[in-house]
Residue, then its C-alpha position, 0 to 999 in steps of 0.5 A: x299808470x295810477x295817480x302819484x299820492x291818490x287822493x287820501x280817505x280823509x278830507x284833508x286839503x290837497x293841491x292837485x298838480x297837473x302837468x300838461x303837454x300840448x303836443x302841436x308837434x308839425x300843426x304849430x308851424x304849418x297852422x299857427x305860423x303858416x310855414x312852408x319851411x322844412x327848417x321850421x317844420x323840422x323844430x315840430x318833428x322835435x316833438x315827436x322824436x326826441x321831446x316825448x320820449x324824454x317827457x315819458x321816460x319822466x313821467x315814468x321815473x316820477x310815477x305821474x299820470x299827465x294830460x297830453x292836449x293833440x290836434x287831431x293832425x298830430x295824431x294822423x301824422x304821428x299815430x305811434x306817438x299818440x297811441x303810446x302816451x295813452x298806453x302809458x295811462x295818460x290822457x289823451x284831450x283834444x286840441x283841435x284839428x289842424x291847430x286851427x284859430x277858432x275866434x272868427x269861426x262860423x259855429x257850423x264850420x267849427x262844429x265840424x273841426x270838434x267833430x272831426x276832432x273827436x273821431x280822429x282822437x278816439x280811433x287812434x288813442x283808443x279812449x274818447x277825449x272828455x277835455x280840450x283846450x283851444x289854440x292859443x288858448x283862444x276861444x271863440x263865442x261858440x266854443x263853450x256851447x259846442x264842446x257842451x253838446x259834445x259831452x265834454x266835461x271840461x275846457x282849459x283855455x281861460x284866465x279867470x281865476x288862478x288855482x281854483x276851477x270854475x264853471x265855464x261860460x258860454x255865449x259871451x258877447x264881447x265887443x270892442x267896447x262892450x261886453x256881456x257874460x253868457x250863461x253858466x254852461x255844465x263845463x268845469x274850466x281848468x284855469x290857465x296862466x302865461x306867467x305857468x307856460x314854457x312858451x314865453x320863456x323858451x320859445x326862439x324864432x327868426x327875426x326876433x331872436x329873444x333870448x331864451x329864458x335861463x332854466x334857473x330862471x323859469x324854475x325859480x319863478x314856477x317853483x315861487x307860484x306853486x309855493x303860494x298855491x300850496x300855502x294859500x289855495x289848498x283843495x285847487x289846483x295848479x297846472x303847467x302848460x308845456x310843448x313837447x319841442x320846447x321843454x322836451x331840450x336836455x337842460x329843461x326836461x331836467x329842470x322840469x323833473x327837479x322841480x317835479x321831484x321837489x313838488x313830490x315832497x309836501x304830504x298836501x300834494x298830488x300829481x294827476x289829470x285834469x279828467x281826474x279833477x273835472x270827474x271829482x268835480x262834476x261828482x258834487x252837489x250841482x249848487x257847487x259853482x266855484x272849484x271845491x276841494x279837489 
């Protein structure tokens, strides 16, 4: 599958658009929540089974390439699943193993989780991932330096500019009262947002059972941040995070393809990957420290 709107010849500002999907699948409850429920691990297998035919069929329709971030164990449990999305031209970047917290990791014991990562990715995806995000976007003082050495080219775990890219750093120290910033590492970060994600909006779980966000809603307030990136921050880039098990629900996978097909409308935007962007990116000059036109 090819970019929708490629990049024209001209240097006329674009707004890069990347839709990504972290595709936790049964990792979610068994590594983040730490159930033992087949109830709750059946909400993970949503994922696989109904969420990402449904988002593919969509990607399909729309002619949009995506991003799909995997721990390592959906793919040994979902290999089909896995292998189908890249034969469908999208990119397979890595999540982790188990979707494993890496904040108090030992650097060794973390090394090892990217490592084994890496192998289980490119054997069953067939391409070796150059992306990654961190569960629950939580990066630990390392993780920057080790994806570096692994050759990745980007990460998508961190808040600190809205639509522009930056060079991630690594070696942070960061304490309850302190903190020092590392160094400029090689990694392009690919900004993430909460207020862009369909967690905090959909996501329902006994006891606490917040009702879920109205479609109208979630679309309305997704539509009004892209609005702004389109008008205000021209040549960057903006990027939805979603799940399978959460967006992959009939009303909201329709919601997502209306507001996809709307975003299609500005000549000054283009859907691709967030390894499109980090390649253009990596391509320029090395004084560029800031996300240029992209």
């Amino acid at each position: 599958m090819t970019e929708t709107s490629p990049r024209p010849a001209s240097k006329t500002p674009q707004l890069s658009v990347c839709l990504t999907f972290d595709f936790d699948a049964v990792s979610l409850w068994t590594a983040t929540f730490r159930s033992e429920s087949p109830s709750e691990v059946s909400r993970g297998e949503f994922g696989p089974n109904v969420g990402v035919p449904r988002i593919l069929e969509l990607l399909k329709r729309q002619r949009v390439t995506a991003t799909f971030f995997v721990p390592a164990v959906t793919a040994r449990q979902f290999p089909d699943s896995v292998a189908t999305i890249a034969a469908d031209g999208h990119e397979i970047a890595s999540h982790g193993d188990r979707h494993e917290w890496l904040v108090r990791r030992e650097r060794e014991v973390e090394a090892e989780i990217h490592q084994r990562a890496l192998e289980t990715l490119t054997n069953i995806a067939g391409t070796r991932p150059v992306g990654f995000r961190a569960p629950g976007w939580d990066l630990s003082p390392h993780t920057i330096g080790l994806l570096e050495e692994l050759e990745f080219i980007y990460d998508s775990s961190q808040f600190g500019t809205d639509f522009h890219p930056y060079r991630a750093r690594k070696g942070d120290v960061v304490g309850r009262y302190t903190w020092e910033p590392g160094e400029t590492s090689a990694l392009w970060e690919m900004p993430v947002s909460w207020e862009l994600d369909d967690f905090p909006s959909f996501f329902i779980r006994p006891p606490d059972f917040v009702p879920g966000g109205s479609v109208d809603d979630v679309r309305s307030a997704w539509l009004a941040e892209f609005d702004y990136a389109r008008r205000k921050a021209l040549g960057g880039l903006f990027t939805l995070t979603l799940h399978p098990q959460i967006i992959g629900r009939g009303p909201r996978i329709e919601m997502l393809e209306s507001l996809v097909t709307t975003m299609r409308e500005y000549e000054n935007v283009h859907f691709t990957t967030l390894a499109a962007v980090a390649s253009r990116l990596s391509r320029e000059p090395a004084d560029a420290g800031s996300g240029g036109d992209i």
